[in-house]
C-alpha positions in Angstrom: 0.1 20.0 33.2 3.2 20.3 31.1 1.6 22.1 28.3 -0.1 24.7 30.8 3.5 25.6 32.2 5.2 25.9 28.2 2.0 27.9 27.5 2.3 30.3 30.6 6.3 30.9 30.0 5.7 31.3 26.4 2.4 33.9 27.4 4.7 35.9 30.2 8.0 36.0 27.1 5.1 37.4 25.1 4.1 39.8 27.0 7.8 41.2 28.3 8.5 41.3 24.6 5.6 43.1 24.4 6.8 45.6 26.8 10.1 45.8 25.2 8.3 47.0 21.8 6.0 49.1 23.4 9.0 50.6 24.9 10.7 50.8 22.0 7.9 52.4 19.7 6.9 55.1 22.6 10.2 56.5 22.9 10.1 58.8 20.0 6.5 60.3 21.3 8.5 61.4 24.3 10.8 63.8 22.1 7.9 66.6 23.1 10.5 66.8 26.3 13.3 67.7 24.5 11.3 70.2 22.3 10.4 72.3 25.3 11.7 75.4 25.0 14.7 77.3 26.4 11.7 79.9 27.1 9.6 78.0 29.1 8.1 79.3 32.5 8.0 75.5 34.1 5.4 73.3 34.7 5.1 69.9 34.2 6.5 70.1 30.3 9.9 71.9 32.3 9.7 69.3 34.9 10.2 66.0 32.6 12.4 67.7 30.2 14.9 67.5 33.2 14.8 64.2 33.9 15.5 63.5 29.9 18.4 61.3 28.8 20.1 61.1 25.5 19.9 63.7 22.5 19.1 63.8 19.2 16.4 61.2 17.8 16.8 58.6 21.1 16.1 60.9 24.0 14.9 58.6 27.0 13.2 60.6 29.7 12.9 57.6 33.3 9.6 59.5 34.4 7.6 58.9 31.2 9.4 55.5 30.8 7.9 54.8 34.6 4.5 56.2 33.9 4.4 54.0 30.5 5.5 50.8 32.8 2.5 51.5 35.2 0.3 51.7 32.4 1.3 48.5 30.9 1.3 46.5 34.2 -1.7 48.3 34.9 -3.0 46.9 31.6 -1.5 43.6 32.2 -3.8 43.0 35.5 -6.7 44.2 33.7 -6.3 41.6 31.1 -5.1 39.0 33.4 -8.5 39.7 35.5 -10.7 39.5 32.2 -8.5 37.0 29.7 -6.1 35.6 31.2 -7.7 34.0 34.3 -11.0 32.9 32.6 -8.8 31.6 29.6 -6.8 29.0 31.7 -9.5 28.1 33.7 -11.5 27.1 30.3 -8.1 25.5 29.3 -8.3 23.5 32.7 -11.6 22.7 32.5 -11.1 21.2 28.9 -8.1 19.3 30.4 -10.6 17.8 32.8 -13.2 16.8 30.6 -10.5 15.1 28.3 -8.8 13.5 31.0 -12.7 12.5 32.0 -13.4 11.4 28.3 -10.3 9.4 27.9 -10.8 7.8 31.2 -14.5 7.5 30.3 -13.5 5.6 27.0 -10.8 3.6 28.1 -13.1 2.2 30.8 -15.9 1.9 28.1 -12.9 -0.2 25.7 -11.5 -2.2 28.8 -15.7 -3.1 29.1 -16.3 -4.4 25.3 -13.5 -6.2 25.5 -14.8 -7.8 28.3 -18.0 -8.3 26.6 -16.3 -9.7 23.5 -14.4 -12.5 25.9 -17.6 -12.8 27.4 -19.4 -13.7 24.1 -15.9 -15.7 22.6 -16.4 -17.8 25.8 -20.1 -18.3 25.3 -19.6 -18.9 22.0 -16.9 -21.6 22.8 -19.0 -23.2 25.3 -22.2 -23.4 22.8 -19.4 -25.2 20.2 -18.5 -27.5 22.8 -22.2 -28.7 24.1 -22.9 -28.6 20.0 -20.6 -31.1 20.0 -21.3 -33.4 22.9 -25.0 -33.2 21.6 -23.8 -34.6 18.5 -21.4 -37.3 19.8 -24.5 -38.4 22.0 -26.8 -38.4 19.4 -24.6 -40.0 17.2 -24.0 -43.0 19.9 -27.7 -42.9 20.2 -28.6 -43.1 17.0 -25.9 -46.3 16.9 -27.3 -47.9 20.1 -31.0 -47.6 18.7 -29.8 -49.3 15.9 -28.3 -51.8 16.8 -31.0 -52.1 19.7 -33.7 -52.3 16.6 -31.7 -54.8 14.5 -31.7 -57.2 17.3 -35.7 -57.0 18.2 -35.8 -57.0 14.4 -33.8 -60.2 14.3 -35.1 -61.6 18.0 -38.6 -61.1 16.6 -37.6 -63.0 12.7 -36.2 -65.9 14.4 -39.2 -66.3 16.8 -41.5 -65.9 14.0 -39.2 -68.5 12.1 -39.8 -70.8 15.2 -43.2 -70.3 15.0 -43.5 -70.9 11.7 -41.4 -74.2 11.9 -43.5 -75.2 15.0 -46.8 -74.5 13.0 -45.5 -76.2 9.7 -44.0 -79.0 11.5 -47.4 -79.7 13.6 -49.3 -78.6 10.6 -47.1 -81.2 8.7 -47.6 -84.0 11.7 -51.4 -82.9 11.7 -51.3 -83.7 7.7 -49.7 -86.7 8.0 -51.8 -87.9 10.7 -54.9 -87.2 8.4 -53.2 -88.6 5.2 -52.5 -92.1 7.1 -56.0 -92.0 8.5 -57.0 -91.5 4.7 -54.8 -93.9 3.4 -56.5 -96.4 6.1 -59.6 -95.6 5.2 -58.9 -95.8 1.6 -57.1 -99.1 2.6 -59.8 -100.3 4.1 -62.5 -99.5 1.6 -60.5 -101.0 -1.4 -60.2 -104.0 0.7 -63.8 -104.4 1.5 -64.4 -103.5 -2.1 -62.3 -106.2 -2.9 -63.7 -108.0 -0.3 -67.0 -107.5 -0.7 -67.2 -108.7 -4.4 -66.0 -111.6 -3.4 -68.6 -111.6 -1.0 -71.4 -109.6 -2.2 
């Protein structure tokens, strides 16, 4: 908004400046006034010649001064009609679609970074359940061992208990048998003994 109303001041200075040089450069094409003659019979030559002001090389004459301002504001709606109007309103309408694109990419930045927090915090969260997984796996992996030490240990000793129980009746069974053999053998050296003394 502020650069449309430095760029219309500095377009209206322009264009009085303009007028001012156009002024300026004109005024010795009106000298044709001055050059009418002191024979003249009228007309409109005689009629502007009297309205001239000045002599020499700067002779101002208001009529042709007025006509040349018509023109120029005459000129100056034309262009205002054909230029001037269409030029601001493309001006404007690039304004707009600026205004729109920066709007456009500031809501575009203000959604990435939401997506960025969006992903940070995911991320975050993933770390985090990484790391309960791990804690609990580790404690698992702890309990599971300890759990298989002690079957591993709960099933040594019973199989130590059996053992014992099977060596010791083994052992009782063994004995048994060797005292029944050692009867027997007791026996049958004794009846040997015997029975050459009898036999």
């Amino acid at each position: 908004m502020i650069v449309e109303v430095r760029i219309r001041r500095t377009l209206r200075t322009a264009f009085f400046m303009l007028a001012a040089l156009l002024a300026l450069a004109a005024a010795p094409h009106i000298s044709w006034a001055a050059e009418s003659g002191h024979g003249s019979t009228g007309g409109l030559k005689e009629w502007l010649a009297g309205y001239t002001l000045g002599s020499g090389a700067l002779i101002i004459n208001p009529a042709v001064m007025l006509i040349q301002w018509i023109n120029f504001i005459v000129i100056l709606i034309v262009l205002n009609k054909i230029i001037y109007k269409p030029l601001w309103r493309v001006i404007n309408e690039r304004n707009g679609q600026i205004k729109g694109d920066l709007a456009a990419s500031e809501r575009d930045r203000s959604e990435t970074l939401g997506y960025i927090n969006q992903y940070e915090d995911s991320l975050a969260e993933i770390q985090r359940e990484n790391t309960e997984a791990m804690v609990a796996l580790q404690q698992l992996m702890a309990e599971s061992g300890r759990k298989l030490i002690d079957e591993i240990h709960e099933k040594t000793s019973k199989q130590m208990e059996e053992a014992r129980a099977s060596i010791s009746s083994q052992a009782t069974a063994a004995s048994d048998e060797l005292k029944g053999n050692a009867e027997e053998f007791a026996s049958q050296i004794a009846n040997r003994l015997a029975g050459r003394q009898i036999a």
